[in-house]
C-alpha positions in Angstrom: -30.6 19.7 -1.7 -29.9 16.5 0.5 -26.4 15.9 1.7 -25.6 13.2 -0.1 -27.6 14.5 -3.3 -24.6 17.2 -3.2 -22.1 14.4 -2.1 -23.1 12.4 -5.4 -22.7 15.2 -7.9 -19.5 16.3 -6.4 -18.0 13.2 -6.4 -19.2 12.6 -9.8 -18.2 16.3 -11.3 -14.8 15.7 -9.8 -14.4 12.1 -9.9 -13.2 12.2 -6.1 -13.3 11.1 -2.4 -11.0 13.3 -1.2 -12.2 15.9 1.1 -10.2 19.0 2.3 -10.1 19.7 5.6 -9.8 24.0 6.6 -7.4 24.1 10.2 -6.0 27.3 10.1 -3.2 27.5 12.0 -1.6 31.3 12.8 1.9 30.9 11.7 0.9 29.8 8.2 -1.5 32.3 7.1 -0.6 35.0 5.1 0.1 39.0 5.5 -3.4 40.9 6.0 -4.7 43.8 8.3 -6.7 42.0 10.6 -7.0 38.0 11.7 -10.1 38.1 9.7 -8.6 39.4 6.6 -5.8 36.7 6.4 -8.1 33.9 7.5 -10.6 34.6 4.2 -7.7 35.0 1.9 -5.9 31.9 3.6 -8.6 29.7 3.1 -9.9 31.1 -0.3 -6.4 30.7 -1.8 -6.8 27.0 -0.4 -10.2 26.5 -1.7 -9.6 28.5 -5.3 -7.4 25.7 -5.9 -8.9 22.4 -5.0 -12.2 22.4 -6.0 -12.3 21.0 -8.9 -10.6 17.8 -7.0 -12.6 17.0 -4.0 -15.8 16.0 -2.7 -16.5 18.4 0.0 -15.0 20.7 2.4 -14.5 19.9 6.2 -13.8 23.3 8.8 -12.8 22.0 12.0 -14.9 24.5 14.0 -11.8 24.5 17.0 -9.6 25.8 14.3 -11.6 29.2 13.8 -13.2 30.0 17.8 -9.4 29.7 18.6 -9.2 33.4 17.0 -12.6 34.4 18.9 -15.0 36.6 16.7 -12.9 37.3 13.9 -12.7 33.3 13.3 -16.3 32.7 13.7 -17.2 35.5 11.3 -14.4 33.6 8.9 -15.8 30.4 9.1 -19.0 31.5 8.3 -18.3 33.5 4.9 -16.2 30.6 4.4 -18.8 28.4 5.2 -21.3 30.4 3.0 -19.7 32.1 0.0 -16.4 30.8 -0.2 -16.7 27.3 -0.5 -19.1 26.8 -3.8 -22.5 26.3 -3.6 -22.5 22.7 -5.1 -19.5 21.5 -2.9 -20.8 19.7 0.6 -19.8 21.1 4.0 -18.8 19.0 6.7 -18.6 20.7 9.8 -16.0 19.2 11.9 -17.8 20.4 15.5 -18.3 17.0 17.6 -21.1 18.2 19.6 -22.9 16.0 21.6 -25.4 17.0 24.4 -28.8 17.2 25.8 -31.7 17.5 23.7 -32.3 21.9 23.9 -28.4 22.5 24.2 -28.0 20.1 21.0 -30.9 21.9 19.5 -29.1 25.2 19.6 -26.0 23.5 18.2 -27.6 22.6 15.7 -29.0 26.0 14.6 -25.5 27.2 14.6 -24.0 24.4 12.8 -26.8 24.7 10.2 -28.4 28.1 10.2 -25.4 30.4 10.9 -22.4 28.1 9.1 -24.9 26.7 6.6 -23.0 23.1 6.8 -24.5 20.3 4.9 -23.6 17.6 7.4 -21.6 17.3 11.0 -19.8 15.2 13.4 -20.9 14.7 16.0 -20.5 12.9 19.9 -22.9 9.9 20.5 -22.3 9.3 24.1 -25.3 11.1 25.2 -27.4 9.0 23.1 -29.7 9.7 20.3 -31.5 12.5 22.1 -28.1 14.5 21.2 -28.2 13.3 17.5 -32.1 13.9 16.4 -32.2 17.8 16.8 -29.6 17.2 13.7 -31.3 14.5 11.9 -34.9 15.6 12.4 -33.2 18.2 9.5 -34.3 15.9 6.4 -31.5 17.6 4.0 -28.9 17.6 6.7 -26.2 14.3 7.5 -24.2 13.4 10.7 -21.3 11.6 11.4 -21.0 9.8 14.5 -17.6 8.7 16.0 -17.3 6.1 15.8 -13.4 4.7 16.3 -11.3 7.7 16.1 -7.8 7.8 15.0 -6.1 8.7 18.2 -3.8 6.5 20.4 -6.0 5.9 23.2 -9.3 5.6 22.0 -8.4 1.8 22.1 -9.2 2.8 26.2 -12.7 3.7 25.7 -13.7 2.3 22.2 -13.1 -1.3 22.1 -13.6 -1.3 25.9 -16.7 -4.8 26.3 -17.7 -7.3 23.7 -18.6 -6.6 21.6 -16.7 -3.4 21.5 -18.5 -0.2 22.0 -17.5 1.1 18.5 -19.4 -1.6 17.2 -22.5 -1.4 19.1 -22.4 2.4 18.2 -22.0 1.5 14.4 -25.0 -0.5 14.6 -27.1 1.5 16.4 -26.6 4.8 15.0 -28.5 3.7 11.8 -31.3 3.7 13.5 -31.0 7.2 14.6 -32.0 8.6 11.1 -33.0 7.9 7.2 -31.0 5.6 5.6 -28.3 7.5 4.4 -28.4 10.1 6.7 -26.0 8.8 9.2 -22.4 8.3 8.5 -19.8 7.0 11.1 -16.2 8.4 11.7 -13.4 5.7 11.6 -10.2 6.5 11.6 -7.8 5.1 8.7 -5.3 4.5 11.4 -7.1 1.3 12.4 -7.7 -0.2 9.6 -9.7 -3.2 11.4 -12.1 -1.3 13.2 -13.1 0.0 9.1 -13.5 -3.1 7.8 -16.0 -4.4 11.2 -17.9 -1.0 10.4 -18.3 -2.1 6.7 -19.1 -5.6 7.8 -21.7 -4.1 9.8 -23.0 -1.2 8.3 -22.8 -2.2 4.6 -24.4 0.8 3.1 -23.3 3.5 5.5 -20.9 6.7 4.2 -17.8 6.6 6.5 -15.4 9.3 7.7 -11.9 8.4 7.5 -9.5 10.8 8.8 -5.9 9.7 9.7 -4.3 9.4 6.4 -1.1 11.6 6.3 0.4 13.4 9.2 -1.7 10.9 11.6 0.4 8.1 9.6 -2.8 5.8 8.2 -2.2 4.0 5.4 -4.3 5.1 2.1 -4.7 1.6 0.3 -5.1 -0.2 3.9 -8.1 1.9 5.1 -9.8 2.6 1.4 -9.8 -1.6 1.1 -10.6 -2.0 4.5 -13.7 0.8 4.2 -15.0 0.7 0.5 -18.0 -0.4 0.0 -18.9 -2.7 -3.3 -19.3 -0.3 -5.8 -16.2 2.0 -5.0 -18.0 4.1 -3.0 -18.9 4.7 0.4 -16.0 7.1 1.8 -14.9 10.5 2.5 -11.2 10.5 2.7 -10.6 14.0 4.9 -7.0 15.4 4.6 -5.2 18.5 6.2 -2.1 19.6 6.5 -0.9 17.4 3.6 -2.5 19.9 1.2 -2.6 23.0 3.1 0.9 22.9 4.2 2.3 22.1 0.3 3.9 24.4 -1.3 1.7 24.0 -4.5 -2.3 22.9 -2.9 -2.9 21.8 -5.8 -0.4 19.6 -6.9 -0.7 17.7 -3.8 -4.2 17.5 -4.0 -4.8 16.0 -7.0 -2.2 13.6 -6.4 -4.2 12.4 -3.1 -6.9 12.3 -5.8 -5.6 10.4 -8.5 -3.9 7.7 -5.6 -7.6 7.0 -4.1 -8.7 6.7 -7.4 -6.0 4.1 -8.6 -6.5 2.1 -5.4 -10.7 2.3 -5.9 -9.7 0.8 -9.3 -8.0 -1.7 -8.1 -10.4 -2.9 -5.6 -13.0 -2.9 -7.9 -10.9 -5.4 -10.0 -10.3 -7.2 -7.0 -14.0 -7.8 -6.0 -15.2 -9.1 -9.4 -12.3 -11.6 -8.8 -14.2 -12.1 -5.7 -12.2 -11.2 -2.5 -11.2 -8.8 -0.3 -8.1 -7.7 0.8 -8.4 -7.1 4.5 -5.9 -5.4 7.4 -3.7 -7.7 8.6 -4.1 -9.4 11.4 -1.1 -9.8 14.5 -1.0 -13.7 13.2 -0.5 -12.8 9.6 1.8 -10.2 10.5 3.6 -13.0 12.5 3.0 -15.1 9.6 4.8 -12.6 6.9 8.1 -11.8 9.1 7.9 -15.7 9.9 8.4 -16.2 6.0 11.1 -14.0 5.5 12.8 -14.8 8.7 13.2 -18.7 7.7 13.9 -17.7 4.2 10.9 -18.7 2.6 10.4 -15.7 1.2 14.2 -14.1 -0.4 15.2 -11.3 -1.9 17.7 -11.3 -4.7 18.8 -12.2 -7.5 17.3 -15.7 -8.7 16.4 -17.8 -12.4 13.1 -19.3 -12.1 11.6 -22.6 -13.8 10.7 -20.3 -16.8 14.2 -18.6 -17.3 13.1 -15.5 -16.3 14.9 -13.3 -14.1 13.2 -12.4 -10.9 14.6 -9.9 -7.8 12.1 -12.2 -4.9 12.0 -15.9 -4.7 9.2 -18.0 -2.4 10.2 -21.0 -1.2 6.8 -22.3 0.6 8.5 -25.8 0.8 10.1 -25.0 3.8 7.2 -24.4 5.7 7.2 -28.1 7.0 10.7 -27.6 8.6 8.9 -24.9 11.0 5.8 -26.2 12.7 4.9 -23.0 14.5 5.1 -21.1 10.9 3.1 -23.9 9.2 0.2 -23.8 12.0 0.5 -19.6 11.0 0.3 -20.7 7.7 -3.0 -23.0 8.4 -4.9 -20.9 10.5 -4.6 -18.0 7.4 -5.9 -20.6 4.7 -8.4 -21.8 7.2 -9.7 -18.1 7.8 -10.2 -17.9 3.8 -12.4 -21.1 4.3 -14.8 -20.0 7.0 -18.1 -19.2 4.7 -17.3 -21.7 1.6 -19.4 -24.6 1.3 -17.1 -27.2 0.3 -17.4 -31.0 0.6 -13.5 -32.1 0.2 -9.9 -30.1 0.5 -7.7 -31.0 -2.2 -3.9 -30.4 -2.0 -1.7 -29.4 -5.6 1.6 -31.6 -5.6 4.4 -30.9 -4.0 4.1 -28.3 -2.2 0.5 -27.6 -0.8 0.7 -31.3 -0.1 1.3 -31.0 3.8 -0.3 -27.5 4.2 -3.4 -29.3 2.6 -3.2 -32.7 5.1 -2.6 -30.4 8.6 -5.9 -28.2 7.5 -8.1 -31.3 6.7 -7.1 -32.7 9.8 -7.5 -29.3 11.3 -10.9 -28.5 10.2 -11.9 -32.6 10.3 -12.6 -32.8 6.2 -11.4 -35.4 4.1 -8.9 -34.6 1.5 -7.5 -36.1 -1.7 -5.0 -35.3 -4.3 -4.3 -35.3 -7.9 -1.3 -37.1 -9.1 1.3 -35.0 -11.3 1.3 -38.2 -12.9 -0.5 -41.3 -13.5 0.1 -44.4 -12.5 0.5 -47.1 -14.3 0.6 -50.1 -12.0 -2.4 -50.7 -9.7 -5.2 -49.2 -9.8 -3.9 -46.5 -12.3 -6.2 -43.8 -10.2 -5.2 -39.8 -11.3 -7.0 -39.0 -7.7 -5.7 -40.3 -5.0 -8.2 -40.6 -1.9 -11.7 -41.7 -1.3 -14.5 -39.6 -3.3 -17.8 -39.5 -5.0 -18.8 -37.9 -8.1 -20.3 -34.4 -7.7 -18.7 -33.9 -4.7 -17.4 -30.0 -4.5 -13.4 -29.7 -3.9 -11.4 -27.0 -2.7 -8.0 -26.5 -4.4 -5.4 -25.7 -1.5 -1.8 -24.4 -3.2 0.9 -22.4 -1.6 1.2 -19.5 -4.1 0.1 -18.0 -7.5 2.1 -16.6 -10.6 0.1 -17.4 -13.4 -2.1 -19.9 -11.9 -0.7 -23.1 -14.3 -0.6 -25.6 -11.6 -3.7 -25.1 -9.9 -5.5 -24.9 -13.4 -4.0 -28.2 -14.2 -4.8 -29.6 -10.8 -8.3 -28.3 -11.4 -9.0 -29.5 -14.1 -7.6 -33.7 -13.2 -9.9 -33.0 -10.1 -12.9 -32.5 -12.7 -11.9 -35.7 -14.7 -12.8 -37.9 -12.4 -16.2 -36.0 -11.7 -15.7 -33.5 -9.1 -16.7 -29.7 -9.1 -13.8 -27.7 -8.3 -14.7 -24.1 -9.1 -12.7 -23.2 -6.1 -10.0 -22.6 -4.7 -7.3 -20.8 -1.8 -3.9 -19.5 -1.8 -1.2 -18.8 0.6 -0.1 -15.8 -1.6 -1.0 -14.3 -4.9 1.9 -12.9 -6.5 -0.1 -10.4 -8.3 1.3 -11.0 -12.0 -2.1 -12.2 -13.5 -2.4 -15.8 -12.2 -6.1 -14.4 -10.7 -7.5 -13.8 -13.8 -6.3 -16.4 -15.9 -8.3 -18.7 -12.9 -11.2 -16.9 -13.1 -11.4 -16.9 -17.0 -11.4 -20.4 -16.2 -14.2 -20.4 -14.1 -12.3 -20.9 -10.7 -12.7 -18.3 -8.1 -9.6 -18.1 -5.7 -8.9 -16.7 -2.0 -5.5 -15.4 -1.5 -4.6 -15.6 2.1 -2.1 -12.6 1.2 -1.3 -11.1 -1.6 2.4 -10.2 -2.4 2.0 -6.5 -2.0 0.9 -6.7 1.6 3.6 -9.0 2.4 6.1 -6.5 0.6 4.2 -3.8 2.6 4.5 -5.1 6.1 8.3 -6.4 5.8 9.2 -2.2 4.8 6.9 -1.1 7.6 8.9 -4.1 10.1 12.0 -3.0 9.0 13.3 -6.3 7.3 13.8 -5.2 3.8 14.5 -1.3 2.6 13.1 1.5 0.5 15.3 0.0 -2.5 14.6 -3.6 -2.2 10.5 -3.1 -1.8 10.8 -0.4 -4.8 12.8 -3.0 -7.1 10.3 -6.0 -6.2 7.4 -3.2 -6.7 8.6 -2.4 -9.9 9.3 -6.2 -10.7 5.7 -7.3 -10.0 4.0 -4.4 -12.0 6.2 -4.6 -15.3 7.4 -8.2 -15.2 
């Protein structure tokens, strides 16, 4: 049975892309008569009560030669009997060498530990990759860009960066499907390039956890369309609970939550990428100038609301309003658009400094119309037909730029589309697209949130409160 045949039905039987990963470590195994003994009963204890909540098994083979021969006969009854027959193993082994010494690492990673797929080194090229691949049921992953501190040193060293020109190249170095990259979820960037480039390809994302990478941030960043596309690995988060378990299928059911909500997100059509140093710049900029407050405040509605955004003030600070440009303008790279249209009040400036940035012509709908004159509802020069792009600074439930919309249409002009500074995330999206206008947020509010906890500008009980706010208000 093909690696991902096996992949499939796993994930499909237990609704998962969470992968365990088996690093025994000395101290934590339990009481037995030899090293042997208390490495099968650790990890059958560990295994006996996850499978029915991942997708596959990953040994990391340095875990087990670190206890010589009685770890290598472990990890391969592990390998064999333990771990159930129609759960995957991914051998954790990073070989990479020349073409007879990667021939016998192969045997061993296949024919002794009877692992379904392996990771492996691609600096020697693909001479060190086919003895694996020329196995037609067998899968390797390639590093790729690993999670560690310094691989910044040696992976992103030219341009383009060499983890790039090893994503790329590495499909060529088997069936489709049969070669799988390793990206670490601690650079979240480097996941979403890889999924740029290698659209189809299953990647490897360790990191999440003790490695601190952020779950949502690397499973946006590394999903493919349909949901799919990962392996989440995690360690010592489930084998160092105190109930395996537990903490397993909680890792289980957060993937799946956040899968669920990108899904939603990409038939709104967007993506919600890592953050890049000007947006961070751009989100601490907010807060710092008091554009974006936390509280308590009375909105227009009467409602009660713990966060208040004040993108008005943007035009007081022309360092944060060029931030606040360049992120719109990012959004606007690959629509086809023949005018930029600006929502009264406050999108009014952000929308004139990005048509004169981006050298397009821009008009405007009036909030009211005239009655002296020429009594237009558009202000600006325009012809029928012509496509617009709505520009407004935020979203709640998407009134304004719906009314804006549809004035823009009155006079003849398709406007189907539209981008936003920041999407508040309390249903404006889909009322926008039931309308037939298909928005880009620039940020959405739970990335702002996220990034002022991680800078340290709001705390634990602020972010929860807003959290809270924004997903019952």
């Amino acid at each position: 049975m093909h690696f991902l045949d096996k992949l499939h039905a796993a994930i499909e039987k237990n609704n998962s892309l969470l992968c365990i990963g088996l690093d025994p470590n000395e101290t934590s195994l339990p009481d037995g008569d030899s090293l042997y003994e208390r490495l099968i009963l650790w990890a059958g204890g560990i295994i006996e009560a996850t499978q029915d909540l991942v997708c596959c098994y990953k040994p990391n083979i340095a875990f087990f030669e670190q206890f010589s021969l009685d770890g290598l006969e472990a990890l391969e009854v592990i390998c064999n009997e333990l771990i159930p027959a129609d759960i995957p193993v991914l051998l954790d082994a990073k070989r990479g060498d020349i073409g007879s010494t990667a021939e016998a690492y192969a045997r061993a990673c296949f024919n002794i530990y009877g692992a379904d797929a392996v990771t492996l080194s691609p600096y020697l090229g693909y001479d060190a990759i086919k003895p694996f691949t020329d196995r037609e049921d067998k899968a390797v992953f390639v590093l790729c860009q690993t999670s560690n501190p310094s691989a910044a040193q040696v992976q992103q060293h030219g341009t383009p960066a060499l983890f790039e020109h090893i994503a790329k190249t590495s499909q060529k170095w088997g069936e489709p499907g049969q070669v799988g990259l390793v990206v670490g979820a601690t650079k979240p960037e480097a996941l979403h390039r890889v999924r740029q480039l290698c659209p189809e390809a299953w990647i490897l994302a360790p990191g999440v956890g003790a490695q601190g990478g952020n779950l949502r941030s690397a499973l946006v960043n590394g999903l493919r369309d349909d949901g799919l596309g990962m392996i989440v690995p995690v360690s010592r988060s489930v084998m160092n609970a105190e109930d395996p378990h537990a903490a397993a299928m909680a890792l289980r059911d957060e993937i799946n939550a956040i899968r669920e909500e990108f899904q939603e997100e990409q038939g709104l059509g967007y993506i919600v990428e890592a953050l890049s140093e000007n947006e961070a710049r751009l989100i601490e900029g907010l807060f710092d100038t008091g554009s974006v407050k936390f509280g308590e405040f009375t909105l227009a509605s009467g409602k009660k609301s713990p966060i208040y955004l004040d993108l008005r003030r943007l035009v007081s600070f022309p360092w944060l309003l060029d931030l606040a440009v360049e992120a719109y303008a990012k959004q606007l790279e690959d629509l086809n658009y023949d005018l930029i249209a600006g929502v009264p009040y406050a999108a009014l400036p952000i929308a004139s400094v990005l048509a004169s940035k981006l050298k397009k012509p821009m008009v405007y709908p009036r909030k009211e119309v005239k009655t002296h004159g020429t009594g237009q509802l558009v202000e600006g020069v325009f012809e029928p037909g012509q496509s617009v792009v709505v520009i407004e600074d935020l979203i709640t439930m998407g009134g304004s730029l719906k009314t804006a919309a549809e004035s823009l249409q009155a006079v003849g002009l398709v406007a189907d589309q539209a981008v936003v500074l920041i999407d508040r995330e309390q249903g404006g999206m889909q009322v926008l697209a039931d309308a037939g206008i298909k928005v880009r947020p620039a940020l959405r509010f739970s990335q702002v949130l996220d990034h002022l906890l991680k800078a340290g500008k709001i705390d634990q009980a602020a972010y929860d409160t807003v959290k809270d706010y924004l997903k019952n208000g």
